[in-house]
C-alpha positions as CSV (number, residue, x, y, z in Angstrom):
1,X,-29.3,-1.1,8.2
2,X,-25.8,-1.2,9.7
3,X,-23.1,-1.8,7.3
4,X,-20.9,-4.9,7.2
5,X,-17.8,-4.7,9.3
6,X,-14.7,-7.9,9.9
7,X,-12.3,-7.6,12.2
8,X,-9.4,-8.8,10.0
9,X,-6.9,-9.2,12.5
10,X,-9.4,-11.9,14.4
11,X,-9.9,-14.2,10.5
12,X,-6.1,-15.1,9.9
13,X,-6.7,-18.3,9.3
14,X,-9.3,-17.2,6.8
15,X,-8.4,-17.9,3.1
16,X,-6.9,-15.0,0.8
17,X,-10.4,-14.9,-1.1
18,X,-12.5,-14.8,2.5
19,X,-10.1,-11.8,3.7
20,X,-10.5,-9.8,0.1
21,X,-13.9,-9.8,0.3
22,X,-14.3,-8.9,3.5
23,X,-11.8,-5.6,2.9
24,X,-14.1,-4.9,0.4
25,X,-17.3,-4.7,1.7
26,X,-16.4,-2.7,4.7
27,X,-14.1,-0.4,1.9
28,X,-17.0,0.0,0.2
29,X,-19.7,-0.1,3.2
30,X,-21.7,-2.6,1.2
31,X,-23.5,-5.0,3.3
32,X,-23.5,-9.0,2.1
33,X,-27.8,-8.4,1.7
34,X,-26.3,-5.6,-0.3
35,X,-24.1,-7.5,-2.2
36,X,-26.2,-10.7,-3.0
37,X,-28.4,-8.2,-4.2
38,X,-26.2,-7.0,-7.0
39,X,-25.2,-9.7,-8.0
40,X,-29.1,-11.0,-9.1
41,X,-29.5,-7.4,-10.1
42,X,-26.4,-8.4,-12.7
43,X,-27.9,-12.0,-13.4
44,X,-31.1,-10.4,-14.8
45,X,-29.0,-7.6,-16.3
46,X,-26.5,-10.4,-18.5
47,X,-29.4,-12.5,-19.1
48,X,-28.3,-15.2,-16.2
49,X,-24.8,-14.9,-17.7
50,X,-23.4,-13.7,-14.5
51,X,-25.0,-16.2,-11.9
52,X,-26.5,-15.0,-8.5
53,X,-24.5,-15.5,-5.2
54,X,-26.9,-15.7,-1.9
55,X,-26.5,-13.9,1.0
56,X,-26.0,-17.3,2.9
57,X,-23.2,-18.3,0.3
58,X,-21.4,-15.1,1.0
59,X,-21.7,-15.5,5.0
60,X,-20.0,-18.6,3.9
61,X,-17.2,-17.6,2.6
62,X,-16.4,-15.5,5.5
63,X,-17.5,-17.0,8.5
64,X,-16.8,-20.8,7.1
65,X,-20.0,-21.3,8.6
66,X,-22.0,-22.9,5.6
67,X,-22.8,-26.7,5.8
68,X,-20.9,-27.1,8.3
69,X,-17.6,-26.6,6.6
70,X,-14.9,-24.7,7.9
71,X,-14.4,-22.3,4.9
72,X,-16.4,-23.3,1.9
73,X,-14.4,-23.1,-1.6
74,X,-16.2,-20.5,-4.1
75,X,-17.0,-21.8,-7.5
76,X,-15.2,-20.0,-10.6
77,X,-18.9,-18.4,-11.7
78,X,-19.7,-17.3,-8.0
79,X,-16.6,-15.6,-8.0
80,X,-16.6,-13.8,-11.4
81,X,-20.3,-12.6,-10.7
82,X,-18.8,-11.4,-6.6
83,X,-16.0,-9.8,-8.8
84,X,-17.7,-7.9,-11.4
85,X,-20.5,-6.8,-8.5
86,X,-18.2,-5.1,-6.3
87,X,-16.3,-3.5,-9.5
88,X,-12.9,-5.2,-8.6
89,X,-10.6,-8.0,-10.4
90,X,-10.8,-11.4,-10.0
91,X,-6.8,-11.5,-9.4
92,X,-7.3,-9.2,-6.5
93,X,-9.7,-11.4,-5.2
94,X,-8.2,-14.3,-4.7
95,X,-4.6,-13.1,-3.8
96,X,-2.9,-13.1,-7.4
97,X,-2.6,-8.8,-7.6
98,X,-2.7,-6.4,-4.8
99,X,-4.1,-3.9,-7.7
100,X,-8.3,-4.2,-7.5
101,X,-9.0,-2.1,-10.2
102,X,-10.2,-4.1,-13.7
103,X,-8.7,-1.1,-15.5
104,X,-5.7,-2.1,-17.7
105,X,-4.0,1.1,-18.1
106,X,-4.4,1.3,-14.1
107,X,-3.1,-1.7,-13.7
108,X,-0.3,-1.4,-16.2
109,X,0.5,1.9,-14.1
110,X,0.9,0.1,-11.0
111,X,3.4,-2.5,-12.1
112,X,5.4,-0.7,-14.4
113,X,5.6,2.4,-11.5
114,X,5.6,0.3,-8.8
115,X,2.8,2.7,-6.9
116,X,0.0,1.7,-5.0
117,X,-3.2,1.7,-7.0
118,X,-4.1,4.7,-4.5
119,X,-0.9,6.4,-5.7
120,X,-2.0,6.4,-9.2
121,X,-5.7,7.0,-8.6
122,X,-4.6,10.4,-7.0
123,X,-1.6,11.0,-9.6
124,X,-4.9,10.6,-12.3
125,X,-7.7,12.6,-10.5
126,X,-5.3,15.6,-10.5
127,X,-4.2,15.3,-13.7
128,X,-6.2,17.5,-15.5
129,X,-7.7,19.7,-12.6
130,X,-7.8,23.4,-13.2
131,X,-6.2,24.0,-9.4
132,X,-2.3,25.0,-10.2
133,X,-1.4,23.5,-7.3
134,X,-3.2,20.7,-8.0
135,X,-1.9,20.0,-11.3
136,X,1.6,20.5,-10.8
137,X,1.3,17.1,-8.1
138,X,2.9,15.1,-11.1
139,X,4.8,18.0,-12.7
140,X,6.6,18.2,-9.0
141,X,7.4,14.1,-8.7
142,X,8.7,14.6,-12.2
143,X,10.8,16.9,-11.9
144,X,12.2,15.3,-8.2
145,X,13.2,12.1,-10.2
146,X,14.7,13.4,-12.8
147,X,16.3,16.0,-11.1
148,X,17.7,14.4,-7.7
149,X,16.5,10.6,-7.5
150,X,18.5,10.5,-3.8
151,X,15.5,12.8,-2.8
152,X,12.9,10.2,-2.5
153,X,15.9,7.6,-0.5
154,X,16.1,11.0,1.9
155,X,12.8,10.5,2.1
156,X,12.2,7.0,2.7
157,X,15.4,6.6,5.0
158,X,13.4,9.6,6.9
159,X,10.1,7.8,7.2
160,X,10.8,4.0,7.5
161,X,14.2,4.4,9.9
162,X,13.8,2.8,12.9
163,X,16.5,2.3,15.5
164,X,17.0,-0.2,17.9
165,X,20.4,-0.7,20.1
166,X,22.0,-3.6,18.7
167,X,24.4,-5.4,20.6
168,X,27.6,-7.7,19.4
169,X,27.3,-11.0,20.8
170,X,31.2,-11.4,20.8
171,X,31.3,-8.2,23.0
172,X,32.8,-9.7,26.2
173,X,30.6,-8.0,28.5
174,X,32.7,-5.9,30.5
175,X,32.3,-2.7,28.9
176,X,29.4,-0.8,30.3
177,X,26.1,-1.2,28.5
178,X,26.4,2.3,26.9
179,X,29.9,1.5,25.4
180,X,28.7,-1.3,24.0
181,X,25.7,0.0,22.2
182,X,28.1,3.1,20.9
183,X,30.3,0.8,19.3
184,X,28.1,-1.5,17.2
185,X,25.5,1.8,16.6
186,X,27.7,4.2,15.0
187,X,27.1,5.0,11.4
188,X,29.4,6.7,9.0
189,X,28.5,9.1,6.4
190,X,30.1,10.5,3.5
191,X,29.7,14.5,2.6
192,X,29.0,13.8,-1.2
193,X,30.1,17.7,-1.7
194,X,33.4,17.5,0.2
195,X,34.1,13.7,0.4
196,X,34.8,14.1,4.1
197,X,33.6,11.3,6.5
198,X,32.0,11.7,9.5
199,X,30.2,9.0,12.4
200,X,26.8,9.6,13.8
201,X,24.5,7.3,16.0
202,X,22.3,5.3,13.8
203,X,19.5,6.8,16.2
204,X,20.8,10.8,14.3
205,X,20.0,9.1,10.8
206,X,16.2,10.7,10.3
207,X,17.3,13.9,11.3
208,X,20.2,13.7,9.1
209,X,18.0,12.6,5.9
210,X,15.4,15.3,7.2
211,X,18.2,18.0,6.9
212,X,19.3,16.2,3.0
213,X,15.6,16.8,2.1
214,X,15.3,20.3,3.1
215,X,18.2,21.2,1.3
216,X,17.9,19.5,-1.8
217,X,14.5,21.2,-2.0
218,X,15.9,24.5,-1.5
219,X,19.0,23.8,-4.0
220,X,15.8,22.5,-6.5
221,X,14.3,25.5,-6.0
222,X,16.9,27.7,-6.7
223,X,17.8,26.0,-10.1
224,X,14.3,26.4,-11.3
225,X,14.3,29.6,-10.3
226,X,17.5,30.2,-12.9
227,X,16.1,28.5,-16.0
């Protein structure tokens, strides 16, 4: 049977419930059949205290094709029964958490961290794995934060830079187009080391926190070397 699939970018006008669901199933390559299925499977389970959701109901919610209306409003029950089948939290479901996992000490991670609930599932899987390498993933973050917390801005000023030539609308416009660029582009840094300042084009600054990475790793790595 082929799996469900939604072509998110083509439902924005769906509502926040609709769009969850639909992530969901094609995350977890559960079919609606497949998911109308457990939910009677818990109905019969609880004793009917989970209710069951059709597959119709659950087109539904998606397509906003049921009885004619344009995007059919679950009902509390239908949802809890949706939420416990497919294993994620109500609050993710309809918008409230970005976190799907009903685990508290997972979701406690996530806000008090500020990590993705991905980050944290990998952070826990490794945890207690046998591989060194493996089990020194949060022995390394560790010891980054506490030991140079401008490592991870490095980072992100490496990964998430991106330049675009900005021009100053008071500029009269007789300087060449290149002139103008330089002067509302340049950036200037500050050696922490030697307090001396220099100017770079914004368009230099990944390379430059590329090069503040590298050597804050190998200045790391020399002090754990020495204790």
């Amino acid at each position: 049977m082929a799996k469900y699939r939604v072509n998110i970018e083509a439902n924005q006008n769906a509502p926040v419930f609709a769009r969850k669901l639909a992530e969901k199933l094609t995350e977890k390559q559960m079919t609606q059949a497949e998911l109308a299925k457990a939910t009677e499977e818990l109905a019969k389970a609880s004793n009917n205290e989970f209710v069951v959701v059709s597959e119709p109901t659950i087109s539904g919610w998606i397509s906003g094709k049921e009885e004619g209306a344009h995007y059919p409003t679950p009902t509390l029950n239908k949802v809890i029964s949706v939420s416990k089948a497919l294993g994620v939290s109500i609050d993710y479901l309809v918008g409230v958490s970005t976190v799907s996992s009903t685990k508290e000490n997972i979701k406690a991670a996530c806000k008090t961290t500020g990590l993705s609930e991905g980050a944290v599932a990998v952070l826990q899987e490794h945890k207690n794995k046998s591989d060194k390498y493996l089990f020194g993933i949060a022995k390394v973050i560790s010891t980054l934060l506490e030991g140079d917390p401008k490592f991870f801005l490095h980072i992100a000023g490496y990964l998430f830079h991106k330049y675009k030539p900005q021009y100053h609308p008071k500029l009269s416009g007789k300087e060449p187009d290149e002139v103008k660029e330089d002067v509302v582009n340049n950036v200037w840094l500050t050696e922490e080391s030697t307090g001396l300042t220099q100017t770079i084009h914004a368009s230099e600054l990944p390379a430059v926190h590329l090069m503040n990475v590298q050597e804050r790793l190998i200045s790391l790595k020399e002090k754990m070397r020495n204790e």
